[in-house]
C-alpha positions in Angstrom: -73.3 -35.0 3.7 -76.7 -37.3 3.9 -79.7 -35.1 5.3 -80.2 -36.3 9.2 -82.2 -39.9 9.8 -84.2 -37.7 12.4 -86.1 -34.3 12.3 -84.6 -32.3 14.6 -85.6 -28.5 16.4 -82.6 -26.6 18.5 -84.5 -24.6 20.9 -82.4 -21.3 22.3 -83.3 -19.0 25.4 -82.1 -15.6 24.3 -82.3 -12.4 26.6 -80.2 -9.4 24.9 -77.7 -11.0 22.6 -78.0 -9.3 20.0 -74.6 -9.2 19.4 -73.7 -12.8 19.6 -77.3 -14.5 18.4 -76.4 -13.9 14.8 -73.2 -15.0 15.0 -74.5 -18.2 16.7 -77.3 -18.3 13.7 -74.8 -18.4 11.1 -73.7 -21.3 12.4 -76.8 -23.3 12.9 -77.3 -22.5 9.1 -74.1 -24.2 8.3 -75.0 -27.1 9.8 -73.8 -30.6 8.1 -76.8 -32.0 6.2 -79.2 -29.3 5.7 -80.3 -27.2 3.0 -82.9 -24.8 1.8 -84.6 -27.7 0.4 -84.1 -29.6 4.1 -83.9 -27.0 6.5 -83.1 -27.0 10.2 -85.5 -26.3 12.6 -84.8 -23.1 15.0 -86.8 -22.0 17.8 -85.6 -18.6 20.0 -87.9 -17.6 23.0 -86.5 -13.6 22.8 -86.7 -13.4 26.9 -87.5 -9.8 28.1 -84.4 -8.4 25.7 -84.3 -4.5 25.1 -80.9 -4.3 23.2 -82.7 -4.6 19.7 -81.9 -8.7 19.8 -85.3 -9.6 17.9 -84.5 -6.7 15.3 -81.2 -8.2 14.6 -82.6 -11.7 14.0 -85.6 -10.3 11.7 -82.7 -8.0 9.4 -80.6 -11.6 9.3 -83.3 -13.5 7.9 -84.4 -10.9 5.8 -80.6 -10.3 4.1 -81.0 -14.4 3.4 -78.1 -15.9 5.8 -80.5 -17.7 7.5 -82.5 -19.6 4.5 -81.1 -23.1 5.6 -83.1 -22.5 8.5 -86.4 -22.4 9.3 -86.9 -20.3 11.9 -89.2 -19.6 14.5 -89.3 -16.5 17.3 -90.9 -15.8 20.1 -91.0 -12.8 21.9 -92.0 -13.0 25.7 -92.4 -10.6 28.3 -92.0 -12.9 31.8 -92.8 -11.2 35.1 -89.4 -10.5 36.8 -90.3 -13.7 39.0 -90.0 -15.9 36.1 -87.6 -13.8 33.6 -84.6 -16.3 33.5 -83.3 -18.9 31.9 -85.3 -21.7 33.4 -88.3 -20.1 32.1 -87.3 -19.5 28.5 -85.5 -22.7 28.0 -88.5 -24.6 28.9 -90.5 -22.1 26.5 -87.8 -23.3 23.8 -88.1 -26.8 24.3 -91.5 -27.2 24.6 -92.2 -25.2 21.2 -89.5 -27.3 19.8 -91.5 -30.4 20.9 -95.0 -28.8 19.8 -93.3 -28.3 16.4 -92.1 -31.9 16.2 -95.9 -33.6 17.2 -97.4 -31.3 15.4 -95.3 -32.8 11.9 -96.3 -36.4 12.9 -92.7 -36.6 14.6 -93.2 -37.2 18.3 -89.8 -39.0 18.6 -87.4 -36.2 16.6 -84.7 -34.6 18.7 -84.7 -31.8 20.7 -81.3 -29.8 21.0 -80.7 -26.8 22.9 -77.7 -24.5 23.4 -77.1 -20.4 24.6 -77.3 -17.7 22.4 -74.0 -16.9 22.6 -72.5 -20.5 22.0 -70.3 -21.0 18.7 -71.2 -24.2 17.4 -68.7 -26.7 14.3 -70.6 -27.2 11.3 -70.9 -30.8 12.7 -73.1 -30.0 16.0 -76.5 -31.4 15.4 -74.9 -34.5 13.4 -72.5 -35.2 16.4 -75.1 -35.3 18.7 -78.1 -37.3 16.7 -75.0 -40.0 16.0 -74.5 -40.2 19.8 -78.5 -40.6 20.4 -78.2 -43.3 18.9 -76.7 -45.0 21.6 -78.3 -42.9 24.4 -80.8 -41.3 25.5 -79.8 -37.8 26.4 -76.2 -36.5 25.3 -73.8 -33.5 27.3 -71.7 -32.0 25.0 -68.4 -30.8 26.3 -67.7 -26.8 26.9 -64.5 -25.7 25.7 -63.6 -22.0 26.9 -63.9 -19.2 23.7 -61.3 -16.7 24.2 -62.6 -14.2 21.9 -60.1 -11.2 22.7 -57.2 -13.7 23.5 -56.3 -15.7 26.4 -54.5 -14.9 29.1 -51.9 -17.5 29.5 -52.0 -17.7 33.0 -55.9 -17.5 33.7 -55.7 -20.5 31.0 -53.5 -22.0 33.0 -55.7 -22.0 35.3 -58.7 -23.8 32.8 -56.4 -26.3 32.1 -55.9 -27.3 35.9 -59.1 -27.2 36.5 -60.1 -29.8 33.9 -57.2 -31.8 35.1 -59.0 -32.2 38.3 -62.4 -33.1 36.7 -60.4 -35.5 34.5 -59.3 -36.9 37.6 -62.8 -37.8 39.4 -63.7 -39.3 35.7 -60.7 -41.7 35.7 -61.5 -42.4 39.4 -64.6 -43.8 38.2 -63.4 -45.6 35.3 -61.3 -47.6 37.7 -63.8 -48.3 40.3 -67.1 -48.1 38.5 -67.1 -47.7 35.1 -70.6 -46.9 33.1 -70.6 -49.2 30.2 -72.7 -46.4 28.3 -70.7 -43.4 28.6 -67.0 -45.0 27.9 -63.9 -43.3 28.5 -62.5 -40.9 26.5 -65.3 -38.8 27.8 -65.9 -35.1 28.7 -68.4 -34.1 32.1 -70.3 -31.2 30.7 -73.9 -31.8 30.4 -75.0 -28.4 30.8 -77.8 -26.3 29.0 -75.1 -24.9 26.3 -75.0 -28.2 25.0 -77.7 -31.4 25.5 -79.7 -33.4 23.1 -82.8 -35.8 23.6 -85.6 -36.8 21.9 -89.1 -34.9 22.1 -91.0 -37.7 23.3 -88.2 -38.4 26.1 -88.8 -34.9 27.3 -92.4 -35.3 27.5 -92.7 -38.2 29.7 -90.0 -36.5 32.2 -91.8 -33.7 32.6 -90.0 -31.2 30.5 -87.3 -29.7 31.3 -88.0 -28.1 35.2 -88.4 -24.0 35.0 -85.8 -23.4 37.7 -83.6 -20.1 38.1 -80.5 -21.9 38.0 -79.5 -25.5 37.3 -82.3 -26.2 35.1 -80.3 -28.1 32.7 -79.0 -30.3 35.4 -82.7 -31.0 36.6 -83.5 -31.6 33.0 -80.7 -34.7 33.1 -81.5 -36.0 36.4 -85.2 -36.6 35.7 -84.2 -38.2 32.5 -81.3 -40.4 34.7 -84.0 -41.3 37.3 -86.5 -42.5 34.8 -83.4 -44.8 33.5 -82.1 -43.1 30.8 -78.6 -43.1 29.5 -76.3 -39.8 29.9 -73.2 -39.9 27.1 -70.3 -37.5 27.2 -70.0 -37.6 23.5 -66.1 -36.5 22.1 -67.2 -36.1 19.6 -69.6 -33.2 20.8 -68.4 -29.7 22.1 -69.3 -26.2 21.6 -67.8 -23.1 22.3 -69.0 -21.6 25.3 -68.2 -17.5 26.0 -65.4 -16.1 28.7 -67.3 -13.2 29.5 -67.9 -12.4 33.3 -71.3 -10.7 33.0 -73.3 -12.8 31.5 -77.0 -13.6 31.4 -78.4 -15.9 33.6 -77.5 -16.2 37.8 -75.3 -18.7 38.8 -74.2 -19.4 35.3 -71.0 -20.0 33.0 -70.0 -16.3 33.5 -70.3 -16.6 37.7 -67.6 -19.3 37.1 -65.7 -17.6 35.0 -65.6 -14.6 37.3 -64.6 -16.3 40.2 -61.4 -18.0 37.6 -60.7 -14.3 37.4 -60.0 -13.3 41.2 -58.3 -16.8 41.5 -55.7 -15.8 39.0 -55.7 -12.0 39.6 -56.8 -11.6 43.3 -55.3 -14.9 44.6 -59.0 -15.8 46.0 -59.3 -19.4 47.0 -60.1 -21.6 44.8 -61.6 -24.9 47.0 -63.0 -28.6 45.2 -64.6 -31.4 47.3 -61.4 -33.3 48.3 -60.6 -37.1 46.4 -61.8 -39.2 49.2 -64.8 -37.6 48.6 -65.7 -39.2 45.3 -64.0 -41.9 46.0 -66.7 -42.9 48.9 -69.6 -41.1 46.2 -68.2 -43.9 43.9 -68.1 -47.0 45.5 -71.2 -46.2 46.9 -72.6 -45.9 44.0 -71.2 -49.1 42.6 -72.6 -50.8 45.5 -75.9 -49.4 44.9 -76.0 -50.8 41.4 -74.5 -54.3 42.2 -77.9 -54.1 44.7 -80.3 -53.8 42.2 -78.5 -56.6 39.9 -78.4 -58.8 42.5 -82.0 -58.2 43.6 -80.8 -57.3 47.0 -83.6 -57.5 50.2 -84.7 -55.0 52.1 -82.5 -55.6 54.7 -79.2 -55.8 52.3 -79.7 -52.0 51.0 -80.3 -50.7 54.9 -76.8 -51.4 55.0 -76.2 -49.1 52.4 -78.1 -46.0 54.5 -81.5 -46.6 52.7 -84.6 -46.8 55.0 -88.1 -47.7 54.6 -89.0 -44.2 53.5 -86.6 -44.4 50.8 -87.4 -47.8 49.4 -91.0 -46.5 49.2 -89.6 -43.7 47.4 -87.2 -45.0 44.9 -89.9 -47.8 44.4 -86.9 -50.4 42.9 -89.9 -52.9 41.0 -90.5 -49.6 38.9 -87.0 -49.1 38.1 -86.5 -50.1 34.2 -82.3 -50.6 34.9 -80.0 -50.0 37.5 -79.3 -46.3 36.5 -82.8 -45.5 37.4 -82.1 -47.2 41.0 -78.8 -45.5 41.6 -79.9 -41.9 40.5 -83.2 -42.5 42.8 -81.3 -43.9 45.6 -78.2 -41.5 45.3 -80.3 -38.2 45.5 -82.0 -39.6 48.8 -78.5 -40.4 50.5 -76.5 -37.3 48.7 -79.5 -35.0 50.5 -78.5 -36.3 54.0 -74.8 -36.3 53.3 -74.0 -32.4 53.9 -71.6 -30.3 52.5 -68.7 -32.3 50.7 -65.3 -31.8 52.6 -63.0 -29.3 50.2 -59.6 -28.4 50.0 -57.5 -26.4 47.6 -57.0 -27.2 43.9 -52.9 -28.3 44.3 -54.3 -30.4 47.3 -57.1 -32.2 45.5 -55.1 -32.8 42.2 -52.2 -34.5 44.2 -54.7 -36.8 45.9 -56.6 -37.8 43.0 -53.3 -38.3 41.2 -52.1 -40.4 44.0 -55.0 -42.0 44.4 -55.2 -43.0 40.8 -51.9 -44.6 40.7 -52.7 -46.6 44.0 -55.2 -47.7 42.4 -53.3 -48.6 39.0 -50.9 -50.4 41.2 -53.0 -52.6 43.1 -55.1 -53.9 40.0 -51.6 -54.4 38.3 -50.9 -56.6 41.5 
């Protein structure tokens, strides 16, 4: 396997994993076209931890599992304000990017997963391949089921992706983006996301939030006019566990699976017609820009003078910049998408797709 054509840093927020971090580790340092000659470039922010995750590290690097890596901790203390994953993620990712200027390489890639992520060998090549083509790549979470699954929670998964397959199909037939082709995933969380430093920089780095911080990190790269792929090719093993480290995250979710399947909770998704108006709406907003429309033509579409000033369309470098600008003004006013069960919303996204099917086979 050639050595990467970029230099590249994976930056990882860790806050007690001292259990899965080595295991996640061993993995970087199998990575696909690195070496002790060419090694990869690691940076943990150790976040607050007091389960002996930094001690664990330092006895893996000294037993010599890690020498394809080089590796670089960082042990912070945050006041209980800032001690979450927002904060140490943007801690990663800027050291990453210090690291990168500070070798003459301003424009190497910045990855960044969780600490108790299992990565293929083929991680970091997957997703410098798909930069090459983008501008910031998602890769796609598939459920570990360490201790076995349970066949009907993963039932259960396996709906629910069916749904979100659904919405993604919805858009291929209404408006599909020529940069992010189908077969694609939806995932473009913190467990998994790719850009280059100098990207990251002129965003604003990634935004120290509590929650959603990866999400934040896309949208300012979306609004500035950069290309989101759902690389295939891309995917990492993301944990089951139901207690997990940071509020609001992967392990909420996978709670509330849980008392779905064993409780018989609800389980409620914003209903098809509701994507379906998100959609064409957006498709209208980018036919707008191509088309240079006036003032008066995007008033139509629920965009006033406040938000023309705002989204500031002669700035726009493409049409994704225009549509993520313009979308987040309208989505703020739109309220609380209408939901309905997850039986419910599959049919009508099913149905709607072949209505759909039928009337362009027409």
């Amino acid at each position: 396997m050639p050595a990467p054509s970029s230099p590249a840093v994976v930056c990882i927020p860790a806050r007690n994993e001292a259990e899965r971090l080595p295991r996640l580790l061993r993995a970087l340092a199998a990575q696909e076209g690195f070496s002790t000659a060419a090694p990869l470039k690691v940076v943990i922010v150790s976040n607050n931890c007091t389960d002996g995750t930094v001690e664990a590290v330092r006895a893996l690097e000294s037993s010599g599992a890690l020498d394809t890596l080089a590796l670089r901790l960082i042990e912070a203390t945050f006041a209980p304000s800032e001690a979450h994953v927002g904060t140490a993620r943007r801690r990663a990712l800027d050291a990453g990017a210090d690291w990168l200027e500070s070798e003459g390489a301003p424009d190497g890639v910045l990855l960044t997963t969780d600490a108790d992520a299992r990565l293929a060998p083929g991680w970091v090549a997957a997703n410098l391949r798909a930069l090459e083509n983008a501008e910031i790549v998602g890769g796609r979470l598939v459920i570990d089921e360490e201790d076995g699954a349970d066949p009907a929670l993963a039932a259960f998964h396996a709906r629910v992706e069916r749904y979100w397959s659904g919405v993604r199909a919805l858009e291929d037939a209404l408006d599909p983006p020529p940069h992010d082709p189908a077969p694609r995933h939806g995932d473009h969380t913190g467990g998994s996301l790719a850009l280059r430093a100098s990207l990251y920089r002129a965003v604003g780095g990634l935004p120290a939030l509590p929650r959603g911080e990866d999400n934040a990190l896309v949208a300012a790269v979306q609004r500035a006019g950069g290309r989101l792929r759902h690389c295939p090719a891309v995917s990492v093993l993301v944990s089951a566990r139901t207690a997990g480290r940071a509020e609001g995250g992967m392990a909420t979710e996978m709670l509330r699976r849980a008392r779905v399947v064993r409780e018989g909770e609800a389980y409620r998704l914003p209903v098809a017609a509701h994507w379906q108006r998100i959609i064409l709406r957006r498709a209208a907003l980018r036919r707008a820009y191509r088309e240079g429309a006036a003032p008066a033509a995007l008033h139509a579409l629920g965009l006033d003078a406040d938000d023309l000033a705002a989204i500031d369309s002669a700035a726009c470098p493409n049409d994704i910049a225009f549509v993520e600008r313009a979308h987040a003004r309208l989505d703020a006013r739109d309220g609380p998408a209408p939901e309905c069960g997850l039986d419910e919303a599959l049919a009508a996204l099913e149905n709607l797709a072949a209505a759909l099917g039928r009337d362009q086979a027409a």
